[in-house]
PLY file of the C-alpha trace (Angstrom):
ply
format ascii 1.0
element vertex 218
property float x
property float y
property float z
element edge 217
property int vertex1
property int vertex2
end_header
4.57 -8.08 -5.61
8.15 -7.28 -4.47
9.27 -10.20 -2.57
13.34 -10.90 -2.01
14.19 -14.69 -2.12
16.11 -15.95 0.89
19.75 -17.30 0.21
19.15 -20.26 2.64
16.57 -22.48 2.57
15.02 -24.94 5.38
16.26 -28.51 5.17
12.38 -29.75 3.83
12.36 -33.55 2.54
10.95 -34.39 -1.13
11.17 -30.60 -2.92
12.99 -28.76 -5.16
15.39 -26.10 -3.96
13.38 -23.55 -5.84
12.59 -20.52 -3.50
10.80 -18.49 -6.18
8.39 -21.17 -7.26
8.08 -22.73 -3.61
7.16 -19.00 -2.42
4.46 -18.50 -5.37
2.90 -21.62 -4.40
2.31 -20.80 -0.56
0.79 -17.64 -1.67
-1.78 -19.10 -4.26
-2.53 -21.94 -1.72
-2.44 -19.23 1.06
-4.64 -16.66 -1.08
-7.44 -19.84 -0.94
-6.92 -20.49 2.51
-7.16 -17.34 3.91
-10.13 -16.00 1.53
-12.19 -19.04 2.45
-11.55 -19.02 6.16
-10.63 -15.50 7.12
-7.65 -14.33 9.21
-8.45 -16.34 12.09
-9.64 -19.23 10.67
-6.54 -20.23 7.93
-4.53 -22.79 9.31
-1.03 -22.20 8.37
-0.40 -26.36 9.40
-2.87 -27.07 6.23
-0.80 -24.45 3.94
1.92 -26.47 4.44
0.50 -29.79 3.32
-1.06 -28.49 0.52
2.10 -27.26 -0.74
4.47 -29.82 0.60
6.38 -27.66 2.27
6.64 -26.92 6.53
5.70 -24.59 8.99
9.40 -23.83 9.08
9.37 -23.11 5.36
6.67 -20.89 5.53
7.80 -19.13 8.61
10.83 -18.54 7.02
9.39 -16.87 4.14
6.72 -14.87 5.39
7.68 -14.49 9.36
4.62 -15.14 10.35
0.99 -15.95 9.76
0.02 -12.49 9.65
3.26 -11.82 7.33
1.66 -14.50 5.09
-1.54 -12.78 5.28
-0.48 -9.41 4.37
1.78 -10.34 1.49
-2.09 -12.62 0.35
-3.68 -9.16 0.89
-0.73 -7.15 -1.26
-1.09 -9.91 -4.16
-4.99 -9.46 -4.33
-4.76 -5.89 -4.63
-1.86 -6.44 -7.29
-3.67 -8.92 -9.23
-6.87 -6.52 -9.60
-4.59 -3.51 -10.58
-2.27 -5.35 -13.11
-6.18 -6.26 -14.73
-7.13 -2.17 -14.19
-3.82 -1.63 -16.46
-5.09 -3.63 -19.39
-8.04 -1.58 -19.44
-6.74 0.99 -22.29
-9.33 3.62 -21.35
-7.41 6.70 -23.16
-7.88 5.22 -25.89
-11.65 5.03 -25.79
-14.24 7.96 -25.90
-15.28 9.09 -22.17
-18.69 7.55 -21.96
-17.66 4.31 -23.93
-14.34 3.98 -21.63
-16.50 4.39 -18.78
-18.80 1.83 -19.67
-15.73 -0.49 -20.26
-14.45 0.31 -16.75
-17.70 -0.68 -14.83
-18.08 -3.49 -17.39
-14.68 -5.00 -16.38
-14.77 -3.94 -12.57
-18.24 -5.91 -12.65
-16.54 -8.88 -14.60
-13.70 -9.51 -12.39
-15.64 -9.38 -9.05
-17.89 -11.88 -10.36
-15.08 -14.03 -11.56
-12.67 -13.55 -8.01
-15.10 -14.17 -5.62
-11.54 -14.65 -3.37
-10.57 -11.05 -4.04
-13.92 -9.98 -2.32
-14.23 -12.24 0.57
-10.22 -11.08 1.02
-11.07 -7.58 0.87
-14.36 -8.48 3.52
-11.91 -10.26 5.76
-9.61 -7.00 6.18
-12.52 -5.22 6.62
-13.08 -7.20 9.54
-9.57 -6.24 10.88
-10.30 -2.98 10.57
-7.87 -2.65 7.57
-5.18 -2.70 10.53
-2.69 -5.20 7.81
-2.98 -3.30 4.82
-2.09 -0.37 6.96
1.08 -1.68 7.61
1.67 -2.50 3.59
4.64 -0.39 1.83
3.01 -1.02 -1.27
-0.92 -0.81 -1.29
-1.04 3.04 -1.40
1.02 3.06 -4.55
-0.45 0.13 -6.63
-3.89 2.52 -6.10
-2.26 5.34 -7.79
-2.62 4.64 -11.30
-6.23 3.38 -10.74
-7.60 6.47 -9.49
-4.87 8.85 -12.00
-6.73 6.46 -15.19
-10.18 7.20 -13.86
-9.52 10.92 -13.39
-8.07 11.26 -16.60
-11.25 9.82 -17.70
-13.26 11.84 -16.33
-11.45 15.22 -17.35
-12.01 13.78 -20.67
-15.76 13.46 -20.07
-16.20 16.87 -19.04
-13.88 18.91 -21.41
-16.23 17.41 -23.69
-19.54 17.86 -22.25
-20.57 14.22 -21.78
-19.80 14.46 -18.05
-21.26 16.74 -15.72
-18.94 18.80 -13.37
-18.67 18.47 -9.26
-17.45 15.00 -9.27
-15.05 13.26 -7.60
-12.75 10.50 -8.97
-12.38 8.48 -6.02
-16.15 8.98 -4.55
-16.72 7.45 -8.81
-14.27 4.93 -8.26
-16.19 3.98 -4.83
-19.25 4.08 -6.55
-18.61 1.63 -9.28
-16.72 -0.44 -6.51
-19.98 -0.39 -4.41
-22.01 -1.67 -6.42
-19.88 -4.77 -7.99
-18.46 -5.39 -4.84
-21.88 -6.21 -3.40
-22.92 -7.92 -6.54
-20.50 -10.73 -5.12
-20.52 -10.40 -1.16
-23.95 -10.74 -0.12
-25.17 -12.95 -3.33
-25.80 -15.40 -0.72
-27.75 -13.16 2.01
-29.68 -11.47 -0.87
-29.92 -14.56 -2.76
-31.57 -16.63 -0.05
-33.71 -13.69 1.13
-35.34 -13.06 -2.26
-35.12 -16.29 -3.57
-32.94 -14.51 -6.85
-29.41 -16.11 -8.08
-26.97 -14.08 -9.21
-24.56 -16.38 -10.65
-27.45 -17.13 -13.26
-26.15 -16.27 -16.40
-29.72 -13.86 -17.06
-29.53 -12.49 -13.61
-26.00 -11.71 -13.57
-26.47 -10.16 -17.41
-29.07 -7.96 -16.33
-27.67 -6.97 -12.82
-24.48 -6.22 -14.90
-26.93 -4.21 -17.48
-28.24 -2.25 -14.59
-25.38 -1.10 -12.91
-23.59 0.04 -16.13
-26.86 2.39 -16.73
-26.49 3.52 -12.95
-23.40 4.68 -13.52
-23.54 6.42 -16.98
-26.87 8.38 -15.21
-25.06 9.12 -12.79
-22.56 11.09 -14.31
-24.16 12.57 -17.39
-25.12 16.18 -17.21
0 1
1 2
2 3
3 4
4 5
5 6
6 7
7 8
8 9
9 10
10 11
11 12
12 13
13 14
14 15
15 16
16 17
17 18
18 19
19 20
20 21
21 22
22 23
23 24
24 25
25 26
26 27
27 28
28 29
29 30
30 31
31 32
32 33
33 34
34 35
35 36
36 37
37 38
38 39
39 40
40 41
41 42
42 43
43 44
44 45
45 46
46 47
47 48
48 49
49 50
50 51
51 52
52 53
53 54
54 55
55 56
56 57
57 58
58 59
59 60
60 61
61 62
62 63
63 64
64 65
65 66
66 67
67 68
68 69
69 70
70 71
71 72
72 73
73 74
74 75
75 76
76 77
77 78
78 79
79 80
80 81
81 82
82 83
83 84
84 85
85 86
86 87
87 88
88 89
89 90
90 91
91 92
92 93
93 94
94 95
95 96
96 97
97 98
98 99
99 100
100 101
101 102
102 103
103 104
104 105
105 106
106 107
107 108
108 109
109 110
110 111
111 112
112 113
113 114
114 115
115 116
116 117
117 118
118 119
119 120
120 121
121 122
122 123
123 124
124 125
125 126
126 127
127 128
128 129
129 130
130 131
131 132
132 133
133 134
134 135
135 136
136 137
137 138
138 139
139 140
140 141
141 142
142 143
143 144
144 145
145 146
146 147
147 148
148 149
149 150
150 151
151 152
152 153
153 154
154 155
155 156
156 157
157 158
158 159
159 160
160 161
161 162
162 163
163 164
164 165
165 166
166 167
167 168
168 169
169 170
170 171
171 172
172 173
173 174
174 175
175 176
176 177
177 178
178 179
179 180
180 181
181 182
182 183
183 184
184 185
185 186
186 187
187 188
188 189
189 190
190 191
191 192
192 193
193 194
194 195
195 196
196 197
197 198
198 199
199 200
200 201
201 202
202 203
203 204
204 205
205 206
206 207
207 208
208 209
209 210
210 211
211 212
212 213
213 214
214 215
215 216
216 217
């Protein structure tokens, strides 16, 4: 994430004039905060403490708590794309580079249970602060431009069948991981089934990789 270092800093007692470093260590603090406790809920008072910085400090860096929040919300979606990049799927066959995708997708939610409840919280807001990102619409570009190379691939070679959508695939792989980690609880306590065991969480994983290769196969 783009973020421009103020020349002056706040007068705060006991730290290092290090903007860059200060600044990267309100957002991973923040990024806790706010995916624990939502929007509402984050308390920009306990930000500060667990950093060791100020209100003042933070204000100044972020302008607000919602400024705070939205640059939490740009680094999420950052973090999760700079992972999509690794992914290397031209260099895999279609059906085994799909696989890979829903693998990872699948691996990643399970491991960044603060990306989801993140993503859940902005849901809540209607997705009102990501509207008002400069940069969300572009780190989503090369996500959806990898999965419809992918499958163009797929289907020039027969392995895919035609009529589908890359973005309606990407929301379908998304779907399903995604609610792999945000209602484990609900689900969990409803039919008494954990899916942070590793054999559940195998399996589940198992499943939705099949779901996905049936679903696009001719």
């Amino acid at each position: 994430m783009n973020q421009s270092v103020p020349s002056a800093l706040p007068t705060t007692t006991g730290r290092t004039n290090d903007p860059a470093r200060t600044m990267a260590n309100i957002l991973e603090v923040a990024i806790a905060e706010f995916a624990e406790k939502g929007l509402a809920g984050a308390r920009i008072d306990e930000i500060a403490a667990a950093t060791q910085t100020s209100k003042r400090m933070i204000y100044y860096y972020f302008g607000s708590k919602e400024g705070l929040y939205l640059k939490v919300l740009e680094e999420a979606y950052r973090r999760m794309r700079e992972v999509e990049g690794e992914w290397q799927l031209d260099d895999l066959a279609p059906e085994a580079a799909l696989r890979r995708l829903v693998e990872y997708t699948f691996d990643h939610h399970a491991s960044h249970e603060s990306y989801i409840r993140l993503v859940m919280s902005e849901n809540v807001q209607r997705g009102q602060y990501l509207a008002q990102s400069t940069s969300i619409q572009q780190l989503n570009v090369p996500a959806i431009a990898s999965i419809r190379r992918l499958y163009e691939r797929g289907l020039a070679s027969g392995v895919f069948r035609p009529g589908l959508d890359p973005i309606d695939l990407h929301a379908s792989i998304s779907a399903l991981t995604f609610y792999n980690v945000s209602n484990r609880h609900t689900f969990g306590l409803i039919f008494k089934r954990d899916f942070t065991d590793p054999e559940v969480a195998a399996q589940r994983r198992a499943n939705i990789i099949e779901t996905i290769l049936r679903f696009v196969r001719p």
